[in-house]
C-alpha positions as CSV (number, residue, x, y, z in Angstrom):
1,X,-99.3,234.0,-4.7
2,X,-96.9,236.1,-2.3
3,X,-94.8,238.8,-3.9
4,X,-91.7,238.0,-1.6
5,X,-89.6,235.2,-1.2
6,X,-87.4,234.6,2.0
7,X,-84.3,232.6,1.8
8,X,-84.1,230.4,4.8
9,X,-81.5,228.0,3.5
10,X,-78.9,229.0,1.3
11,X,-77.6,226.6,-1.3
12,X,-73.7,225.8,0.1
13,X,-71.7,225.1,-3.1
14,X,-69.1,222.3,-2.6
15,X,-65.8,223.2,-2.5
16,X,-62.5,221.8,-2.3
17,X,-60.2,225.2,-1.5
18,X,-61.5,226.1,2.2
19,X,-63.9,228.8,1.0
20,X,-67.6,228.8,1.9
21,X,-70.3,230.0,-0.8
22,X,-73.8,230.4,0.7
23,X,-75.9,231.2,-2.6
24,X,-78.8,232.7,-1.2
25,X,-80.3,233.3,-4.8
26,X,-79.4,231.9,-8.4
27,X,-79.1,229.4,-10.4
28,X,-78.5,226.8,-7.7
29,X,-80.7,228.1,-4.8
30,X,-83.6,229.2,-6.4
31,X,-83.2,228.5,-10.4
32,X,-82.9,232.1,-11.3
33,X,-80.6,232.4,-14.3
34,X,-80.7,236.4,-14.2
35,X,-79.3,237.2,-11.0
36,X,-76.8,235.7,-8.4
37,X,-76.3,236.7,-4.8
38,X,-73.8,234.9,-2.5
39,X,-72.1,235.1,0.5
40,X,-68.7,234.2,0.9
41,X,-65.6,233.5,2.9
42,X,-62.4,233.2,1.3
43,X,-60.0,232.0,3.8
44,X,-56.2,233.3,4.3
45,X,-53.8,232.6,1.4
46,X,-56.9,231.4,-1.0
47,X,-56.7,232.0,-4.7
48,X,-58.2,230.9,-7.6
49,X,-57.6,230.9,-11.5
50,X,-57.6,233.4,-13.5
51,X,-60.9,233.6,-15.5
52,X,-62.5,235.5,-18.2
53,X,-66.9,235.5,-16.6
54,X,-69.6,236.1,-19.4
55,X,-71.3,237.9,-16.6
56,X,-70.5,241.1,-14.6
57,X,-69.7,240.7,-11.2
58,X,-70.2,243.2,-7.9
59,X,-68.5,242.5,-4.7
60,X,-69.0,244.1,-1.2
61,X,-66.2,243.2,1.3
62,X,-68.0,242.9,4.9
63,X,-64.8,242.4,6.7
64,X,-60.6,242.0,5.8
65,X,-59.3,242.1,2.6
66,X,-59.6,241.1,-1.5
67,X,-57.0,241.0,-4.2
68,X,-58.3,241.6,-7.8
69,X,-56.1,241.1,-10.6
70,X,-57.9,242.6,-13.8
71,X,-56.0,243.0,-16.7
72,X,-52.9,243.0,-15.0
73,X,-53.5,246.0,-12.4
74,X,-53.6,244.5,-9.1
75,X,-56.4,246.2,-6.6
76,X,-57.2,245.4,-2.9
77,X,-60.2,246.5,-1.8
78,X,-61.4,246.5,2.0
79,X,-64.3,246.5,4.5
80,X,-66.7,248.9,3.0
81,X,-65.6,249.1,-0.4
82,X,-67.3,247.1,-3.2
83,X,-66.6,247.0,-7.2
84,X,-68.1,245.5,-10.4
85,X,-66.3,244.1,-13.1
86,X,-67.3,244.2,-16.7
87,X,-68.1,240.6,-18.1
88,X,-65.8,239.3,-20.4
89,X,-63.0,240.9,-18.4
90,X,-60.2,238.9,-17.6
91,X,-59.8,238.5,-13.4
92,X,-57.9,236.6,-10.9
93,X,-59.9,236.8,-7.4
94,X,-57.6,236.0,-4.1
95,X,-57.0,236.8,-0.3
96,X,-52.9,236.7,0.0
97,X,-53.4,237.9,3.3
98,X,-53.4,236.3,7.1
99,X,-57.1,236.6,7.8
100,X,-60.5,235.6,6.4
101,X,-62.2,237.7,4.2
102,X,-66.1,238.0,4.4
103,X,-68.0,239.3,1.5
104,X,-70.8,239.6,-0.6
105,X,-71.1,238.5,-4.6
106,X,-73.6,239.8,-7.2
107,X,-73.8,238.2,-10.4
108,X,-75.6,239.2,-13.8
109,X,-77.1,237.2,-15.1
110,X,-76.7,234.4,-12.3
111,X,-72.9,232.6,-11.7
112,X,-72.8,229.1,-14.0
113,X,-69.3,227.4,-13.9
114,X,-70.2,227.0,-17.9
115,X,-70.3,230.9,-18.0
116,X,-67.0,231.6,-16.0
117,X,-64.0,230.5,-17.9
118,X,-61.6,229.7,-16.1
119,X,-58.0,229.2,-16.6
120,X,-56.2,225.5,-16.0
């Protein structure tokens, strides 16, 4: 049995917004319900609902920019910068701005839209 697994083929989650999510491992690529890792596009002037995860999540921008909204204090982070957000904390994710924003997601235990709460 090898002690390594390469990920060849990320899982690309269907989407109806314009943004691409290439889950390299997690619940959808590779079954693993502890730990998420995706990468992501959001594309200019993307948003999504506010929602409340029941895991935390880190994010590592690669390149432009990401809007957080977390309990009400807006935060833009940039290339280079990552955070993580506590689960169970209230978040809206968006790119208001005029050009693609590439980054990297972490989730613990693993992303499941049962787990993620969001907002109508």
């Amino acid at each position: 049995m090898k002690k390594y697994f390469i990920q060849y083929s990320p899982f690309t989650v269907p989407t109806t917004d314009g943004k691409l999510i290439e889950e390299h491992h997690g619940l959808a690529a590779t079954n693993n319900p502890e730990i998420s890792i995706a990468h992501m596009i959001a594309p200019p002037l993307w948003s999504e609902p506010f929602q409340t995860p029941e895991f935390e999540e880190y994010t590592y921008i690669i390149s432009g920019k990401k809007q957080f909204i977390i309990d009400g204090e807006t935060i833009i982070l940039t290339a280079g910068q990552s955070i993580k957000i506590e689960k169970n904390t209230r978040v809206q994710y968006s790119n208001p701005f005029n050009e693609p924003c590439e980054y990297i997601a972490v989730c613990r235990p693993a992303f499941s839209i049962e787990k993620v709460n969001r907002e109508k």
